[in-house]
N, CA, C and O atoms as a GROMACS GRO file, in nm:
protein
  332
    1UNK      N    1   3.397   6.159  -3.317
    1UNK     CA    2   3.355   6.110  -3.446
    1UNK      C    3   3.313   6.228  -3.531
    1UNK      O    4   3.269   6.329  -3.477
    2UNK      N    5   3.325   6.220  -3.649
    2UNK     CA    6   3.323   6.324  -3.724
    2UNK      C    7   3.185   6.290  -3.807
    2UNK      O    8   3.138   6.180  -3.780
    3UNK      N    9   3.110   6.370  -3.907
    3UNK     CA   10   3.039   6.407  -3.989
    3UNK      C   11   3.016   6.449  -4.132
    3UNK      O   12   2.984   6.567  -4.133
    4UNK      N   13   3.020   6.400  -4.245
    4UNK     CA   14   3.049   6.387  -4.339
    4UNK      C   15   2.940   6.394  -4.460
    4UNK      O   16   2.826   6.353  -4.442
    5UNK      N   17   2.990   6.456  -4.605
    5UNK     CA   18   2.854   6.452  -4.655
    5UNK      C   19   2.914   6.368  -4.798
    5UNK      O   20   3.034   6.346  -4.811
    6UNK      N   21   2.850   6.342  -4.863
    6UNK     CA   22   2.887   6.298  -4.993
    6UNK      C   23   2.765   6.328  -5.096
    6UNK      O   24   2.652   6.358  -5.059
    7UNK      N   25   2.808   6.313  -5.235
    7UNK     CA   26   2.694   6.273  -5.300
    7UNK      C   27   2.692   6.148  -5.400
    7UNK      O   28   2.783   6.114  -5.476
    8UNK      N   29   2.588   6.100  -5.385
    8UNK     CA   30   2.599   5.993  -5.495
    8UNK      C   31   2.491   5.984  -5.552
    8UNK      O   32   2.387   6.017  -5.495
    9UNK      N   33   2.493   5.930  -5.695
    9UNK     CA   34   2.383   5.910  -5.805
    9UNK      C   35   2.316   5.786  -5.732
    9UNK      O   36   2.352   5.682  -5.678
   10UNK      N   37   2.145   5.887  -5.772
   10UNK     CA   38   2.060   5.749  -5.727
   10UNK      C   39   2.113   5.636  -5.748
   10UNK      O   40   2.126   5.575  -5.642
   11UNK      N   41   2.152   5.575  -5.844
   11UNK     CA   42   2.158   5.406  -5.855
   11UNK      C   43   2.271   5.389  -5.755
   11UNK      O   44   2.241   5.279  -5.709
   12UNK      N   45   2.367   5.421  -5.701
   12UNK     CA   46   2.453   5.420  -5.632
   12UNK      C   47   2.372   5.417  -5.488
   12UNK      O   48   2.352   5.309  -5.433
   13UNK      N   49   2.337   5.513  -5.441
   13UNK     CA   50   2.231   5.529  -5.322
   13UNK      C   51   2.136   5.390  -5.354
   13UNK      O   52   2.130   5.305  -5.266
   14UNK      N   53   2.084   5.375  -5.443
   14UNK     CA   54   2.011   5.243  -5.438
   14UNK      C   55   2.097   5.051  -5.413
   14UNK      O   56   2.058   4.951  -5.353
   15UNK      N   57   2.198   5.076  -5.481
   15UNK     CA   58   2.325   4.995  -5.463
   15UNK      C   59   2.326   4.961  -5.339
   15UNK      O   60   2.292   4.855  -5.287
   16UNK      N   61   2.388   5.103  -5.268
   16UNK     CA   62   2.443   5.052  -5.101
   16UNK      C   63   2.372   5.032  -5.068
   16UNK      O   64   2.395   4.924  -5.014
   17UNK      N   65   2.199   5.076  -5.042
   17UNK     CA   66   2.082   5.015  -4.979
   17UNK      C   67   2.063   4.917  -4.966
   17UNK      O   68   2.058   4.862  -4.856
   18UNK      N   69   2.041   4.839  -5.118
   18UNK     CA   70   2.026   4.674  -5.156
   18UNK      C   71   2.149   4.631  -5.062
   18UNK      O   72   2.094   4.588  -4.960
   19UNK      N   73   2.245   4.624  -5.051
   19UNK     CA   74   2.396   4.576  -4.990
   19UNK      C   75   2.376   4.584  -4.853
   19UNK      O   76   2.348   4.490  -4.779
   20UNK      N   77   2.392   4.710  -4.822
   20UNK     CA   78   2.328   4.714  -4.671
   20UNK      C   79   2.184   4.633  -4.627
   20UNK      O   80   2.202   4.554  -4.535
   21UNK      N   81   2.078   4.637  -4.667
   21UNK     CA   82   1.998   4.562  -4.639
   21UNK      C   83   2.066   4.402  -4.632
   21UNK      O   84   2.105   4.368  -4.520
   22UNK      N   85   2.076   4.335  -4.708
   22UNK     CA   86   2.144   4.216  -4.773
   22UNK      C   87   2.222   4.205  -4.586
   22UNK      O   88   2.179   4.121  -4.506
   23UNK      N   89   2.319   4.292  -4.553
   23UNK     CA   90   2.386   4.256  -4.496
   23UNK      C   91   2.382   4.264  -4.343
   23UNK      O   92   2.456   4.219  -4.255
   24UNK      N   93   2.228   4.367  -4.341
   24UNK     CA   94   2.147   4.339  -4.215
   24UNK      C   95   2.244   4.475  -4.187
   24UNK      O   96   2.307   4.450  -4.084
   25UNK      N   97   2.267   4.562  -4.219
   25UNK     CA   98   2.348   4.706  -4.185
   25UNK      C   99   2.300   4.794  -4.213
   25UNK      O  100   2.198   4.790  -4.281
   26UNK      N  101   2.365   4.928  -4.162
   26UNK     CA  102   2.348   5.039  -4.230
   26UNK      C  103   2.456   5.084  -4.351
   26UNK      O  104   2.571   5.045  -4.371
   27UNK      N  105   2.374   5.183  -4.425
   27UNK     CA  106   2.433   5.268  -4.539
   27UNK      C  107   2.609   5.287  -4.466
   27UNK      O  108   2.714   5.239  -4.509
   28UNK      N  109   2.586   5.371  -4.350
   28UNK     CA  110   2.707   5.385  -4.283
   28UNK      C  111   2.788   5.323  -4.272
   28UNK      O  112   2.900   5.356  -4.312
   29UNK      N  113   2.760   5.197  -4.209
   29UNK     CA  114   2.861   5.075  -4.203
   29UNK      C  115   2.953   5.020  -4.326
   29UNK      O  116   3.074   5.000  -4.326
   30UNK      N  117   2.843   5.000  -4.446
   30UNK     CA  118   2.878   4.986  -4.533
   30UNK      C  119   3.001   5.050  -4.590
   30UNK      O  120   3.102   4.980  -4.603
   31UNK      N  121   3.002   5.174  -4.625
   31UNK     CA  122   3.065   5.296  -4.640
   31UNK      C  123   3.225   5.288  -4.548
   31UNK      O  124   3.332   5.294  -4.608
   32UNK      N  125   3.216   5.272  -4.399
   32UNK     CA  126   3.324   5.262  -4.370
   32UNK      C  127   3.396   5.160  -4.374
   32UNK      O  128   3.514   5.167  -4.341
   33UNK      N  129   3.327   5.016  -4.423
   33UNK     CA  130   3.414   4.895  -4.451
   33UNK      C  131   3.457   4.924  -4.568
   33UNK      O  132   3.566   4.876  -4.598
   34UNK      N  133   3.390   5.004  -4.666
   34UNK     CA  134   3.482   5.019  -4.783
   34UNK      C  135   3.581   5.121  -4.760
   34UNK      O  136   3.641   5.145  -4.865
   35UNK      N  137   3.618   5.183  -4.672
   35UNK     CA  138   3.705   5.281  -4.701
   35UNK      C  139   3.796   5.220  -4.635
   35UNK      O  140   3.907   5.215  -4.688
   36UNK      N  141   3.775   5.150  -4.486
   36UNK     CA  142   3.941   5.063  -4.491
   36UNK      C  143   4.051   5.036  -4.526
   36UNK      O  144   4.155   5.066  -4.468
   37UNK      N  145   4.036   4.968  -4.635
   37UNK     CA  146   4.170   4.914  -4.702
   37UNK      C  147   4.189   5.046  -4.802
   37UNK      O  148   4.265   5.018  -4.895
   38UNK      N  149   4.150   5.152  -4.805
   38UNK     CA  150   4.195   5.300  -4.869
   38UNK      C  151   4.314   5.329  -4.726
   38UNK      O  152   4.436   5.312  -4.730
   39UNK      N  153   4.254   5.362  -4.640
   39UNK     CA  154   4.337   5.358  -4.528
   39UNK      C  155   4.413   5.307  -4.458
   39UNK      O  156   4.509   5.366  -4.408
   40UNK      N  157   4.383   5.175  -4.439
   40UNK     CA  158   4.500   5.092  -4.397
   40UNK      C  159   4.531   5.006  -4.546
   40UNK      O  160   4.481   4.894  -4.559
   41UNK      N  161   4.593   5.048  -4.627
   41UNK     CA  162   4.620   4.948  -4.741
   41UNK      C  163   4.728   4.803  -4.654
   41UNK      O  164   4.728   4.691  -4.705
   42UNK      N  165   4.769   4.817  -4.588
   42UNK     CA  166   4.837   4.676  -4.527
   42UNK      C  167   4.739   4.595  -4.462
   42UNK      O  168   4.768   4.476  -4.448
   43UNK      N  169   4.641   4.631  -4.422
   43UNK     CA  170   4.518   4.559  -4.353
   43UNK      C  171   4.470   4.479  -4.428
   43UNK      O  172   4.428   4.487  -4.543
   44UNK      N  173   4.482   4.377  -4.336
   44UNK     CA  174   4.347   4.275  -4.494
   44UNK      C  175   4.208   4.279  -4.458
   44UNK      O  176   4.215   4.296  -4.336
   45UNK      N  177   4.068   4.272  -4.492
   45UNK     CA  178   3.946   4.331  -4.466
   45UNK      C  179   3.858   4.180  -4.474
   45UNK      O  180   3.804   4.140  -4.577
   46UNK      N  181   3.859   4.118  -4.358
   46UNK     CA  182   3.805   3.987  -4.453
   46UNK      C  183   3.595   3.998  -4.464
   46UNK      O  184   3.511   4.020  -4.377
   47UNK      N  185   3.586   3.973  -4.595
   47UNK     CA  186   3.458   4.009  -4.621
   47UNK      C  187   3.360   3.926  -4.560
   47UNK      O  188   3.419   3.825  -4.523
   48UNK      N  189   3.211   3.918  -4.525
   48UNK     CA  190   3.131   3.842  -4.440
   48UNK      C  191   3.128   3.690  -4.535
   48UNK      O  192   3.093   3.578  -4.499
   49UNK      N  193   3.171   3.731  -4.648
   49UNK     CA  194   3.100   3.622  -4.795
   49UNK      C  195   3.271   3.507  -4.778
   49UNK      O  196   3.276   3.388  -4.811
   50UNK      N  197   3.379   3.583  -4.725
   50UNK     CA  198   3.466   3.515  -4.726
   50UNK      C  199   3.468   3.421  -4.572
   50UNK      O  200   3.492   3.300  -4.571
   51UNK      N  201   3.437   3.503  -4.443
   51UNK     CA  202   3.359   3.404  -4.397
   51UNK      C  203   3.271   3.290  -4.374
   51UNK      O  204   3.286   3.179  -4.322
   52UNK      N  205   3.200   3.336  -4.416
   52UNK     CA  206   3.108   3.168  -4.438
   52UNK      C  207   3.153   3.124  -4.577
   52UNK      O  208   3.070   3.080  -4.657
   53UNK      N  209   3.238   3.132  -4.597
   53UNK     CA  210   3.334   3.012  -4.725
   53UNK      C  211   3.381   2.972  -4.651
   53UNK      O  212   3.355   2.852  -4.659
   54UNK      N  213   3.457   2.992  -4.551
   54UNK     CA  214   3.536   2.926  -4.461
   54UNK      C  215   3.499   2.841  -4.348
   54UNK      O  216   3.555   2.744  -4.297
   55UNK      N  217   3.354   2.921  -4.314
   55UNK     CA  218   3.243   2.818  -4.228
   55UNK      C  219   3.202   2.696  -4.323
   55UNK      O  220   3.176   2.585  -4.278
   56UNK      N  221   3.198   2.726  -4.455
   56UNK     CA  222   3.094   2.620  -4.518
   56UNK      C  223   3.196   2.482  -4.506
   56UNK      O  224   3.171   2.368  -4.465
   57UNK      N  225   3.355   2.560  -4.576
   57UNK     CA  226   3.455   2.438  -4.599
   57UNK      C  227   3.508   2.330  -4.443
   57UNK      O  228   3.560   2.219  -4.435
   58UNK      N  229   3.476   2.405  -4.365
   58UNK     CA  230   3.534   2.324  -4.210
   58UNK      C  231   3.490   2.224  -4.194
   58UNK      O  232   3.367   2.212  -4.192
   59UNK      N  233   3.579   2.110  -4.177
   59UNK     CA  234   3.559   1.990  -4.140
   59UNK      C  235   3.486   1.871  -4.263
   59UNK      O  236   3.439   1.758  -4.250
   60UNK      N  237   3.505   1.958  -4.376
   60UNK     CA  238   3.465   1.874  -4.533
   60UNK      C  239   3.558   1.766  -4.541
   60UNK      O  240   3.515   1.656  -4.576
   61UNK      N  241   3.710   1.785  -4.506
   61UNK     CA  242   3.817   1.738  -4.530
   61UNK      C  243   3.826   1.613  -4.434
   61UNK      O  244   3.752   1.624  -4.336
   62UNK      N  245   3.896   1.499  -4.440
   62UNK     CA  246   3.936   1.424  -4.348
   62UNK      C  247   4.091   1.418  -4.383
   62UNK      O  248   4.147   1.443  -4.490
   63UNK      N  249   4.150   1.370  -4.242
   63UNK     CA  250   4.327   1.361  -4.295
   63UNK      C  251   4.324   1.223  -4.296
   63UNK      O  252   4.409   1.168  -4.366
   64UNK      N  253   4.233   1.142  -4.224
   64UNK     CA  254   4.231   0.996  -4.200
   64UNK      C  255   4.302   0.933  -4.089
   64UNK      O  256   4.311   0.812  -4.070
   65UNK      N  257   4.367   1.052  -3.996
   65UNK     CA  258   4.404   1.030  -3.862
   65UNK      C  259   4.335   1.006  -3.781
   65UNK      O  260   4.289   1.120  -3.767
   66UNK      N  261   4.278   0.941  -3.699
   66UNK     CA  262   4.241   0.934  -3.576
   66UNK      C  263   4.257   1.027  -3.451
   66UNK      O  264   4.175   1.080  -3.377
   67UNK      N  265   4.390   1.027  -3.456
   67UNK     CA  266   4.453   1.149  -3.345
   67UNK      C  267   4.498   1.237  -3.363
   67UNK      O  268   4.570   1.276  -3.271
   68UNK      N  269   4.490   1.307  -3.459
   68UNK     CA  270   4.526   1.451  -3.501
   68UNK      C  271   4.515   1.562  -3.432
   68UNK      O  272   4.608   1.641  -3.419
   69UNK      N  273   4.366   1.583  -3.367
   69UNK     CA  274   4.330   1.630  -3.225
   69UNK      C  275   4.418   1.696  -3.132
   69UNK      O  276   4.437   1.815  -3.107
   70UNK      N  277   4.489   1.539  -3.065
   70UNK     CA  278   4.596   1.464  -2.954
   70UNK      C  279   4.719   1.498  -2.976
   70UNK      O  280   4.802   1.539  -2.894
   71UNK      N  281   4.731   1.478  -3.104
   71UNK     CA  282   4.896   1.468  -3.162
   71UNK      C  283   4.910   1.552  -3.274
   71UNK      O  284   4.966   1.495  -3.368
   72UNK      N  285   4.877   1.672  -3.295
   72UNK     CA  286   4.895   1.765  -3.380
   72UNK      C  287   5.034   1.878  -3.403
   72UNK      O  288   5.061   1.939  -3.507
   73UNK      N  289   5.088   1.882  -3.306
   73UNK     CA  290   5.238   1.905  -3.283
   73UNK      C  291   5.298   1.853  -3.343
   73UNK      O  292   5.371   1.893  -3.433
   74UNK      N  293   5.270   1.702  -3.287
   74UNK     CA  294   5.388   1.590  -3.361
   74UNK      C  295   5.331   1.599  -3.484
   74UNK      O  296   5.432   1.617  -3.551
   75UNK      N  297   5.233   1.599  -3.568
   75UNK     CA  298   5.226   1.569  -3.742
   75UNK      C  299   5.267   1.687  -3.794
   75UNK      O  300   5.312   1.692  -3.908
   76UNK      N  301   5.253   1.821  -3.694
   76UNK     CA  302   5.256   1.928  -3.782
   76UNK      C  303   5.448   1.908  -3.763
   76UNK      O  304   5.496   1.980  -3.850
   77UNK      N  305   5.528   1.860  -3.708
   77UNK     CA  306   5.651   1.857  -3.701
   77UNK      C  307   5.738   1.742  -3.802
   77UNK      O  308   5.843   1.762  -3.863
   78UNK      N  309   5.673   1.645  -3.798
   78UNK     CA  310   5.721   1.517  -3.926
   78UNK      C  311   5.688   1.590  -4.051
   78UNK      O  312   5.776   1.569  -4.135
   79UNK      N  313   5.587   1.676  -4.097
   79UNK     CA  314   5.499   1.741  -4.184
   79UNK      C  315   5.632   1.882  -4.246
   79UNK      O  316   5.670   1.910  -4.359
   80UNK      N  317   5.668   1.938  -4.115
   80UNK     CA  318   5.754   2.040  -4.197
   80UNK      C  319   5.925   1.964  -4.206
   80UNK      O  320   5.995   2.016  -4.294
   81UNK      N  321   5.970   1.888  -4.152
   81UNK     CA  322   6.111   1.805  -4.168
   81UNK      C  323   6.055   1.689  -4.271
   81UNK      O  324   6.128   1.590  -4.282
   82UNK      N  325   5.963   1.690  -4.328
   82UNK     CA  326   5.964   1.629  -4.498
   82UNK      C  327   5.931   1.464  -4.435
   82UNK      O  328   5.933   1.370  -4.515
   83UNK      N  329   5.903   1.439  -4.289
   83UNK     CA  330   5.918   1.322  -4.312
   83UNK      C  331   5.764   1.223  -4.362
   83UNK      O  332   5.774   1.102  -4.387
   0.00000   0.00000   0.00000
């Protein structure tokens, strides 16, 4: 692992703090989730905030099946042949 210096304007240094705190991290962490998608631009980065959107929305929906569960093959198969 390597070692690195940067500089940034206080409000910036104050920024990632607030963020990092917020996100129960360090400055560090922070820092290398943003540089990610600099590096892997084909990577997708999914954010913690896009997570729990996805926790919040689960199971909001009903299809009104009963057995969807059981038989999810079969709907997902009538579902793509249009029927």
């Amino acid at each position: 692992m390597s070692i690195t210096e940067i500089v940034l304007s206080d409000d910036e240094m104050k920024a990632l703090q607030a963020l990092a705190d917020a996100r129960n991290a360090s400055v560090s962490e922070i820092v290398k989730e943003a540089i990610k998608p600099l590096l892997h631009p084909q990577r997708k980065t999914i954010t913690q905030e896009q997570k729990a959107n996805a926790k919040a929305v689960a199971g909001t929906f009903r299809s009104g099946v009963n057995d969807l569960a059981s038989n999810h093959d079969k709907y997902f198969a009538e579902a793509i042949e249009g029927k």
